[in-house]
C-alpha positions in Angstrom: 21.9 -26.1 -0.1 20.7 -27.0 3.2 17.7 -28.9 4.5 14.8 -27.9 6.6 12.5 -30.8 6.1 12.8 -34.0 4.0 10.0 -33.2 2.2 9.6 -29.6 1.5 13.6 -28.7 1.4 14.0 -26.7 -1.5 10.8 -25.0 -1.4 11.2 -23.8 2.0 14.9 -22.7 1.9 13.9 -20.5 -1.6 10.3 -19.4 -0.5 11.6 -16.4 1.7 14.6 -15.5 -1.4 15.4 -11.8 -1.6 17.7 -9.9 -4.4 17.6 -12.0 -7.8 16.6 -15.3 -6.7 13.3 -15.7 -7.0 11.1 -18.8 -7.4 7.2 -19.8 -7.0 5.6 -19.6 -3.2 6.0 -22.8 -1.3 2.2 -24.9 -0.7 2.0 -24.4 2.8 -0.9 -26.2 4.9 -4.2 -24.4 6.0 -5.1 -24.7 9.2 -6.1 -22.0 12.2 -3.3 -19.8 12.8 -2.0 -20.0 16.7 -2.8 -17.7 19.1 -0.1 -15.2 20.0 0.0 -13.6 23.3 -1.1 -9.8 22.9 0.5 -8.5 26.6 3.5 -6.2 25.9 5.9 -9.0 28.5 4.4 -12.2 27.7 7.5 -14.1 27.3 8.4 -12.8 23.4 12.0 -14.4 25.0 13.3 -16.0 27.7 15.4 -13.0 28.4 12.8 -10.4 28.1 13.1 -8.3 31.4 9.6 -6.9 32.6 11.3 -3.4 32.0 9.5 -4.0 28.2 6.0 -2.1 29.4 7.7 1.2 31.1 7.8 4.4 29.1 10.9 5.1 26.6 13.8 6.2 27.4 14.8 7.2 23.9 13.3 7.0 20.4 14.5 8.1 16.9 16.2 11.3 16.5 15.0 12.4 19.9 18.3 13.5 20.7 21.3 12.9 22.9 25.3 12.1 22.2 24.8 8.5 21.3 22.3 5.5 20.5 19.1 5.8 18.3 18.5 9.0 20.0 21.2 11.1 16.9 19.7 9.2 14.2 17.8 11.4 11.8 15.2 10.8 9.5 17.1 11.0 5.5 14.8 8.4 3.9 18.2 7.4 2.7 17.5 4.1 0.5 21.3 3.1 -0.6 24.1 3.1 1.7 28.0 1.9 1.2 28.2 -0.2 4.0 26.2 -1.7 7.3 25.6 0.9 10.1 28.1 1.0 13.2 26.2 0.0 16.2 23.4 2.2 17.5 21.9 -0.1 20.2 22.8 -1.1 23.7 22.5 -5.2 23.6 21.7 -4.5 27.5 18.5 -2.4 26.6 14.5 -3.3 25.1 13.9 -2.2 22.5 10.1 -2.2 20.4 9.3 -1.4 17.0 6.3 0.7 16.1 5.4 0.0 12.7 2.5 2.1 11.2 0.7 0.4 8.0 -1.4 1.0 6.4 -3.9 -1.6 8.0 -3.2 -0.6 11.7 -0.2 -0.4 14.3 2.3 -3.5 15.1 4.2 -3.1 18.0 7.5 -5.9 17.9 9.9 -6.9 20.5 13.5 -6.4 19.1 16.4 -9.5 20.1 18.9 -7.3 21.2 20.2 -9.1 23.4 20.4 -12.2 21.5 20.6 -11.4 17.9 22.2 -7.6 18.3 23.7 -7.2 15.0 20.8 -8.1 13.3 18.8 -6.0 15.7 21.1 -2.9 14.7 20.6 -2.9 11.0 16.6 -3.1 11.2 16.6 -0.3 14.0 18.8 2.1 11.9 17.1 1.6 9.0 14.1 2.2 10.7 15.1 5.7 12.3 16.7 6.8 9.5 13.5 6.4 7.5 14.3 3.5 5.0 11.4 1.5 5.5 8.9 4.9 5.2 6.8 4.1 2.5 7.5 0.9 1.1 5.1 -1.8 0.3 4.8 -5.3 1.5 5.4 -7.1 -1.8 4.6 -10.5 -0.8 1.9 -12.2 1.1 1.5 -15.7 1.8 -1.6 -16.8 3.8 -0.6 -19.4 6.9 2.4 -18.5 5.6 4.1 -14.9 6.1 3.8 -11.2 5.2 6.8 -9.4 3.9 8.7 -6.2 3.0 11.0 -3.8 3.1 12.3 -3.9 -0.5 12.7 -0.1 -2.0 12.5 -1.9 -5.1 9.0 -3.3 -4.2 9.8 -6.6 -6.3 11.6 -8.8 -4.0 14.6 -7.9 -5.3 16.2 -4.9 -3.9 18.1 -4.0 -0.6 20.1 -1.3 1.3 23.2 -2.0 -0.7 24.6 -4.1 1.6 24.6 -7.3 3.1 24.9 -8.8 7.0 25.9 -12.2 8.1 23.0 -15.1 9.3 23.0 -14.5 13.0 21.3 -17.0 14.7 19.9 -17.5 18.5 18.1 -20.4 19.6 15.9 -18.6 22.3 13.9 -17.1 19.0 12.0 -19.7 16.6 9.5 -19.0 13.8 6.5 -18.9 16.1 3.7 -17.1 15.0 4.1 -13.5 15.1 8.0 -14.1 14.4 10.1 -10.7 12.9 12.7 -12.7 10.8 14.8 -11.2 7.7 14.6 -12.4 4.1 17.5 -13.1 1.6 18.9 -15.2 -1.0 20.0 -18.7 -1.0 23.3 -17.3 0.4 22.7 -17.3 4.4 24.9 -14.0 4.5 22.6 -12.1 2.2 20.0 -10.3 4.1 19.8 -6.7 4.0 16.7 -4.9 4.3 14.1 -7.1 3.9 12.3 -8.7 6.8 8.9 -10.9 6.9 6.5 -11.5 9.8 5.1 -15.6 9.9 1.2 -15.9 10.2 2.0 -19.3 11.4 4.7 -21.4 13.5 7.3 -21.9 10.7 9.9 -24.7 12.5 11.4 -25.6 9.1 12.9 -22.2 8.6 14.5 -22.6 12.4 18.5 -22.0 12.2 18.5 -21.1 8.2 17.1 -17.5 8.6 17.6 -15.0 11.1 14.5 -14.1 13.6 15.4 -10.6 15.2 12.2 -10.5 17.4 8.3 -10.9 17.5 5.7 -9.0 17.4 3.8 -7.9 20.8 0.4 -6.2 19.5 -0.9 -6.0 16.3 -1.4 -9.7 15.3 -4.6 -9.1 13.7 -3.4 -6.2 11.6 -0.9 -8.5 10.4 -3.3 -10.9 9.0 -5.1 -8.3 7.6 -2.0 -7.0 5.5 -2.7 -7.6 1.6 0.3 -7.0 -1.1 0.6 -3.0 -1.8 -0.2 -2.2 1.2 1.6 0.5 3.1 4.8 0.6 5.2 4.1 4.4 6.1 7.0 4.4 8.9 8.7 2.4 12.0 9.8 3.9 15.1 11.8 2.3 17.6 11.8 3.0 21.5 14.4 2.0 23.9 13.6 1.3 27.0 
């Protein structure tokens, strides 16, 4: 088991557990939640080109011979193996996420965390995530979801490998995926931080951050509503 902090080790590196492991929520300090920047290219990443405000290129199942533009809504929820890749690493690409509190638009890694990136944006096009509930919420802590079993303890049917860049931390506002006290464990569900998280830095995978939509996020509550994603490129 690895450390985050001296004092909070084992509570932090289960708190965020997906499939069967499944323990009591870490105490996590109150405290005003930091600011996040609301404009659509305020440095989300070091890397983010300005191109992140122009108007999509593509978008799910809008057509064309490759990318995110051929992949059609199934609601699939159980598939054999991870997707082949379906994003350009060289692209932008944002996540509209309709809940049922509001809109949250996220800046996808890419660039820096592609693999990661691809799962989330094909399960997002092909409709996965339409419908599911957030099953856990943590205030100061995070919001999560994107279990079709709605308990914490379901995925895809597949797992991906911990992919880790340094250019994205667990800032507020951070897109980062759950698992299991195995680091190669993730598959489908992700969680959003309502507060700068450092301890989880380098043991769980942050795939982006969210650009808009920072007060709907606080407002999410447990049940609530995943109604779809969409994902632009740009």
């Amino acid at each position: 088991m690895r450390r985050f902090l001296p004092v909070a080790a084992v509570l932090l590196f289960l708190s965020l557990a997906c499939g069967s492991d499944q323990f009591n929520s870490p105490t996590i300090g109150t405290g005003s939640p930091t600011a996040f920047p609301t404009e659509r290219v305020a440095a989300a990443s070091p890397t983010t080109p300005p191109s992140v405000g122009q108007p999509a290129v593509a978008s799910c199942g809008s057509g064309g011979s490759s990318g995110i533009g051929t992949i059609q809504r199934t609601g699939q929820r159980r598939f054999d193996a991870a997707p082949q890749r379906v994003i350009d690493p060289d692209k932008v690409y944002v996540a509209k996420m309709q809940t049922s509190k509001g809109e949250v638009d996220m800046l996808l890694a890419a660039k820096d965390v592609p693999n990661t990136v691809n799962n989330f944006v094909f399960l997002a096009c092909d409709g996965f995530y339409d419908g599911l509930t957030f099953h856990r919420v943590e205030p100061n802590f995070v919001v999560q979801g994107g279990d079709p079993n709605g308990n914490g303890s379901g995925g895809p049917g597949y797992s991906i490998p911990l992919e880790i860049s340094p250019k994205w931390r667990h800032d507020t506002g951070a897109l980062a995926m759950a698992r299991s006290s195995d680091p190669n464990s993730a598959g489908s569900q992700f969680y959003i931080t309502l507060t700068p998280q450092s301890g989880l830095d380098n043991q769980y995978a942050v795939f982006g951050r969210v650009l808009t939509g920072m007060e709907v996020v606080r407002q999410i509550a447990v049940g609530d509503k995943i109604n779809r994603i969409d994902v632009e490129e740009h």
